[in-house]
N, C-alpha and C positions, 0 to 999 in steps of 0.2 A: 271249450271243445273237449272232447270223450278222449282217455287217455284207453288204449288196449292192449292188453300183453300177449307177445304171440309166444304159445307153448312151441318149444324144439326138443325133440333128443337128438343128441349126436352124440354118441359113445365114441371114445376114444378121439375126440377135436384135439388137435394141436392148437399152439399160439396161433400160425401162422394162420390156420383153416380161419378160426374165430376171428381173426383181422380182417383175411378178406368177405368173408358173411357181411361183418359188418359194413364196410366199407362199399360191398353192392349194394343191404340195405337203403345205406345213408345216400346214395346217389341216386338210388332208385326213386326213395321219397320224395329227393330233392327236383329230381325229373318231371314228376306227378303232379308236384307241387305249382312247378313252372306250366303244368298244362292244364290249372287251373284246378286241381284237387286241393285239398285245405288237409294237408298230411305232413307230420314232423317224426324224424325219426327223433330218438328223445335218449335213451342208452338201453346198455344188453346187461346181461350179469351170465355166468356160466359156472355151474356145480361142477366140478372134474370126476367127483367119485360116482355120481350114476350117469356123466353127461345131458344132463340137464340145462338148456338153451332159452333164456327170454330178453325177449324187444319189445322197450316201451314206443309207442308212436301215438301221440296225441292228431285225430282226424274226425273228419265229420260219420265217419261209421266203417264197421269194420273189413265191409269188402272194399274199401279202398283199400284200406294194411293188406289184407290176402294178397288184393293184385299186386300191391309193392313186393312182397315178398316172392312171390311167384316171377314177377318180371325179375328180381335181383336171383331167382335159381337158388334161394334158403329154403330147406324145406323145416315144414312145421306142421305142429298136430294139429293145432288149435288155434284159434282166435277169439277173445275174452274179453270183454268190457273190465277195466281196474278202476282201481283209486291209486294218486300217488300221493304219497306223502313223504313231503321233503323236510327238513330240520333248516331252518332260513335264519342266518346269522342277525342280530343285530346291524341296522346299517348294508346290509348285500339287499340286492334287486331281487325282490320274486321271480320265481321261471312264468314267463310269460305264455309259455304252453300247458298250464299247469290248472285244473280248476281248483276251484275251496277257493 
């Protein structure tokens, strides 16, 4: 499955703001999910010095992310086909949303 990262600015995000972003995200996917979309919210990472906002979501293409994001009320600039690349211990389980 295609992993996408959605570009955000939010200058000047608190903890708190970023918790609930995410937290509409992760519900929102998981809503999408149950209504038959093939969408995972996957994690975020957040720059504080220019407020810089990104969410990984592994889905079958990227206006499904858009609408998750739109239905969860995060705004964002963009939406961008990635690659992710994770560092997988000895012995741990592969991310199952994960392609490679």
């Amino acid at each position: 499955m295609p992993v996408y990262l959605v570009r955000s600015t939010l200058p000047g995000a608190n903890a708190g703001d970023l918790r609930a972003a995410v937290d509409r995200a992760t519900y929102a996917a998981g809503q999408m999910d149950r209504q038959g979309f093939r969408i995972r919210y996957l994690q975020s990472a957040y720059v504080p010095t220019d407020g810089w906002f990104g969410s990984l979501y592994a889905a079958d293409d990227a206006r499904d992310v858009r609408l998750a994001n739109e239905r969860a009320a995060v705004p964002f600039d963009d939406v961008v086909e990635a690659v992710r690349y994770l560092r997988v211990e000895a012995g741990s389980e592969p991310c199952p949303y994960c392609t490679g």
